[in-house]
N, C-alpha and C positions, 0 to 999 in steps of 0.2 A: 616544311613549315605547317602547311595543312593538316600531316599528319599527328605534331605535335600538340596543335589545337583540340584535335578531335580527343585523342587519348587525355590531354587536361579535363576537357567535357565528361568524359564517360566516369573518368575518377571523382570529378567534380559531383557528378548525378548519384554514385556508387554512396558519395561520403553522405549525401541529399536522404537517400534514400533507408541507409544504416539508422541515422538522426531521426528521423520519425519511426522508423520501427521502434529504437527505445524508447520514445517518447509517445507511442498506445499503448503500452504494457497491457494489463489484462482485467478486461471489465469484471469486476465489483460492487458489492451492494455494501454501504458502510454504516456501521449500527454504534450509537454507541453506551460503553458500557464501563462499569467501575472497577477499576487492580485494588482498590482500595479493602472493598467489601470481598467480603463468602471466600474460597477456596483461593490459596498460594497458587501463585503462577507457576505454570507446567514446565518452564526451563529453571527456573532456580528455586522455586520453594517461598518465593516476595511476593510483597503485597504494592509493587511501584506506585506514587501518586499519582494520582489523577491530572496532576501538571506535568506526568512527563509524557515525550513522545513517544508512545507503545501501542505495540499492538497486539492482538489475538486473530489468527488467521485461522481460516474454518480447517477443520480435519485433513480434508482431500489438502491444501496448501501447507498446511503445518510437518507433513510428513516425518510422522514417528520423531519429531521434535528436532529434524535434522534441517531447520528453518528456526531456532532457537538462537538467538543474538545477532540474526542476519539484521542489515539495513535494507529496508526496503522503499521506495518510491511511490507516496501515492498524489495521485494527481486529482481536483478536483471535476467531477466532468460537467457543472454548473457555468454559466456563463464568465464568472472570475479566471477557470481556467488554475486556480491559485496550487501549487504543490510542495510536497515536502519530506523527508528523510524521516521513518520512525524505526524503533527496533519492535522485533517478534521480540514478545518473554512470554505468548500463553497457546493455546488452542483455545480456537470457539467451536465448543464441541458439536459437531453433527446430532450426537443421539443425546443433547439436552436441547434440542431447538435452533440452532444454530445451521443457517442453511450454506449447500456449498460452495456457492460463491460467496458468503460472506467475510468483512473485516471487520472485529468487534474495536473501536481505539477509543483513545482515553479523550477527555473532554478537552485539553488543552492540543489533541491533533484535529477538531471539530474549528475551536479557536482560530488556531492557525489557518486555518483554510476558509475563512472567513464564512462559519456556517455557524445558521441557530441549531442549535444541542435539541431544539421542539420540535426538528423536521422529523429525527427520530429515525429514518435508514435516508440514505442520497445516492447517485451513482458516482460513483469513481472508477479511474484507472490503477495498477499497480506494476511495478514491475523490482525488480532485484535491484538496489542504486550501486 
């Protein structure tokens, strides 16, 4: 019986422990920026609204565009805590300015996460959803 308990414990701890690993994903600085304007996104050649949830992931994360329609996870790292599902469709180029931990997203994933669009970069988390 004791033994039973303990092995519930350790799986209990194991599952504890998986749940928060997903849930740091990977510090980022989030900028945000317009699909609308200047150059076709680097997965399809579109110009997506500024109301949809996208994103532009810096060079180093974009990986030769093989992060192109992924969903990704981003988490607000602000006291809301607030997160949510966007897709990759661009690169935030490294050698235009773009630094590499950055994610450049559209104003309605700012929205969502309950941030004013004036703070102009914030920290977040991110991870694969």
């Amino acid at each position: 019986m004791a033994s039973t308990k303990l092995a519930f414990l350790a799986v209990a701890v194991l599952l504890l422990q998986c749940a928060v690993a997903q849930q740091a994903g990977t510090p980022a600085v989030m900028a945000l920026t317009s699909f609308e304007d200047g150059d076709p996104t680097a997965c399809d050649g579109q110009y997506p609204s500024n109301d949809d949830l996208v994103v532009a992931l810096s060079t180093v994360w974009f990986k030769d565009a093989t992060m192109c329609h992924r969903k990704i996870r981003i988490t607000n790292s602000l006291p809301n805590g607030l997160n949510l599902v966007a897709e990759v469709v661009d690169e935030c180029d490294t050698q235009s300015g773009c630094k590499d931990n950055m994610i450049a997203t559209s104003k309605r994933v700012w929205k969502a996460l309950g941030l004013d669009t004036n703070l102009g970069e914030v920290p977040v988390t991110w991870s694969i959803a």
